[in-house]
TORLUMMI-365836 format. One record per atom (N, C-alpha, C): residue in three letters; x negated, y negated, z negated. Coordinates in pm, whole numbers, plus 50000, padded with zeros to 5 digits. Each point is the difference from the previous one (the first is absolute). Layout:
# TORLUMMI-365836
AlaXYZ...
This chain:
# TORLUMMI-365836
Unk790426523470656Unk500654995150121Unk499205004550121Unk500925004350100Unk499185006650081Unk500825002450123Unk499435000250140Unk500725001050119Unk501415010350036Unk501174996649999Unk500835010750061Unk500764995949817Unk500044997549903Unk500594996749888Unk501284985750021Unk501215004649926Unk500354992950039Unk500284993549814Unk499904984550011Unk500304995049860Unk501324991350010Unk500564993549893Unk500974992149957Unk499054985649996Unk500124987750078Unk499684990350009Unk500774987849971Unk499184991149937Unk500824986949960Unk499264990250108Unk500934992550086Unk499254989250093Unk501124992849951Unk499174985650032Unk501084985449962Unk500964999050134Unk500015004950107Unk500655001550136Unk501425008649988Unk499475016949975Unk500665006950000Unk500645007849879Unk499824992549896Unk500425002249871Unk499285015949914Unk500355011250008Unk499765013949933Unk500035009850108Unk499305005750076Unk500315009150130Unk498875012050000Unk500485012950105Unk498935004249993Unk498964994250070Unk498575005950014Unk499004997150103Unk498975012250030Unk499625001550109Unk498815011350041Unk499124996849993Unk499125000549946Unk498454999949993Unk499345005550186Unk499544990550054Unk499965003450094Unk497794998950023Unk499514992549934Unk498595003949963Unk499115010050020Unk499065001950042Unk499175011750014Unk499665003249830Unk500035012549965Unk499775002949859Unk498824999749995Unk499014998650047Unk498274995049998Unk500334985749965Unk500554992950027Unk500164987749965Unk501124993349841Unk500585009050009Unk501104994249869Unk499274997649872Unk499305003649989Unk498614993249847Unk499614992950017Unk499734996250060Unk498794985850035Unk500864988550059Unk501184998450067Unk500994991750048Unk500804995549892Unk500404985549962Unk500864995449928Unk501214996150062Unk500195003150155Unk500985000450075Unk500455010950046Unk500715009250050Unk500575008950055Unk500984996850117Unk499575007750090Unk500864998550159Unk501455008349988Unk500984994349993Unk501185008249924Unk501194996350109Unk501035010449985Unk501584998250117Unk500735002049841Unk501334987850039Unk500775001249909Unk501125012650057Unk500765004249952Unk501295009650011Unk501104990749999Unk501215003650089Unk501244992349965Unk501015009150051Unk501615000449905Unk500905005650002Unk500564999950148Unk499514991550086Unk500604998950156Unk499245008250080Unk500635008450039Unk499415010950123Unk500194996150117Unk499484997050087Unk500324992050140Unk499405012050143Unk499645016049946Unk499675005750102Unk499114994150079Unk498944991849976Unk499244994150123Unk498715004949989Unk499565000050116Unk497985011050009Unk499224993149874Unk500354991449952Unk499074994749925Unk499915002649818Unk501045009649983Unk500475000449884Unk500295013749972Unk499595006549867Unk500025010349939Unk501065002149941Unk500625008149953Unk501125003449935Unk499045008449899Unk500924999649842Unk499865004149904Unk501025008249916Unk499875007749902Unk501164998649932Unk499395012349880Unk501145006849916Unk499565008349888Unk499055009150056Unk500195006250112Unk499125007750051Unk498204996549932Unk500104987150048Unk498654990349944Unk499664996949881Unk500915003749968Unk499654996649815Unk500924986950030Unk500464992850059Unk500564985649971Unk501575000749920Unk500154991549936Unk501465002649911Unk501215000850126Unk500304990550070Unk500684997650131Unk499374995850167Unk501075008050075Unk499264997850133Unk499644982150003Unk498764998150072Unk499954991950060Unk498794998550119Unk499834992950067Unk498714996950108Unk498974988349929Unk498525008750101Unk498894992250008Unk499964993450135Unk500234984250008Unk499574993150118Unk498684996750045Unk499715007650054Unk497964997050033Unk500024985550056Unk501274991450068Unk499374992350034Unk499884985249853Unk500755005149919Unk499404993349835Unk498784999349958Unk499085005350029Unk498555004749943Unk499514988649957Unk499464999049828Unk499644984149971Unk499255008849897Unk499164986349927Unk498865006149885Unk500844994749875Unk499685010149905Unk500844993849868Unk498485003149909Unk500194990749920Unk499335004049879Unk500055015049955Unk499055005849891Unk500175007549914Unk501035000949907Unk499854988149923Unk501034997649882Unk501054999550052Unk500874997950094Unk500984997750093Unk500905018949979Unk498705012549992Unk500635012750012Unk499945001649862Unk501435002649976Unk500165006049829Unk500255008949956Unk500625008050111Unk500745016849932Unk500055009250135Unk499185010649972Unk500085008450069Unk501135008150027Unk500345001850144Unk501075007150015Unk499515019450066Unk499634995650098Unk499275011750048Unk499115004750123Unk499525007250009Unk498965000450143Unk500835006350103Unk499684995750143Unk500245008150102Unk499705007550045Unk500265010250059Unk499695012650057Unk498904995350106Unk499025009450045Unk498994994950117Unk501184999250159Unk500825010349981Unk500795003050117Unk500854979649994Unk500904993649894Unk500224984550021Unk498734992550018Unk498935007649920Unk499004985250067Unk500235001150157Unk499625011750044Unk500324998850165Unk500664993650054Unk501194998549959Unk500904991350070Unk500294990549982Unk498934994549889Unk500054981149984Unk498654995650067Unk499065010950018Unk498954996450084Unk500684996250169Unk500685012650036Unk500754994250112Unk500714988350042Unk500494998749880Unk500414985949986Unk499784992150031Unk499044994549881Unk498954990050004Unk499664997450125Unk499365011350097Unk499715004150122Unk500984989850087Unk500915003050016Unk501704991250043Unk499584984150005Unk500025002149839Unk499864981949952Unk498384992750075Unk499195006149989Unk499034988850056Unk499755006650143Unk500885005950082Unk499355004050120Unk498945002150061Unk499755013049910Unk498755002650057Unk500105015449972
């Protein structure tokens, strides 16, 4: 598990979804938490949110909302789906960027 990966997550909230590993990969070994954005089938076009889709390796389009950003457990990520290109990390860094104004 490692930064820019995206896995298949079980939370008691949001039932089975994707999530981004959003973590510095210096850190994902030693953390039993991970800083993660869930994905959701609603695209809302807003600065704060990534768009995805096969291009990404993802089965169907959907968006990353940066302003979601929460810690999930480890055990929480169960199935790897696939990594992002450095060119999408960019634009969830921007994001992110959006979401905490700064």
């Amino acid at each position: 598990m490692t930064r820019g990966e995206m896995w298949w997550a079980e939370t008691p909230e949001g039932g089975r979804r994707p999530h981004l590993i959003l973590t510095r990969a210096a850190a994902t070994d030693v953390l039993n938490r991970l800083l993660c954005v869930p994905a959701t089938r609603t695209v809302r076009f807003i600065p704060t949110e990534v768009r995805l889709d096969g291009d990404d390796g993802m089965p169907q389009v959907c968006a990353l909302t940066l302003d979601n950003i929460r810690p999930l457990p480890k055990a929480a990520l169960r199935d790897f789906i696939c990594t992002l290109s450095d060119e999408r990390m960019h634009q969830v860094c921007r994001a992110l960027s959006v979401a905490v104004d700064c």
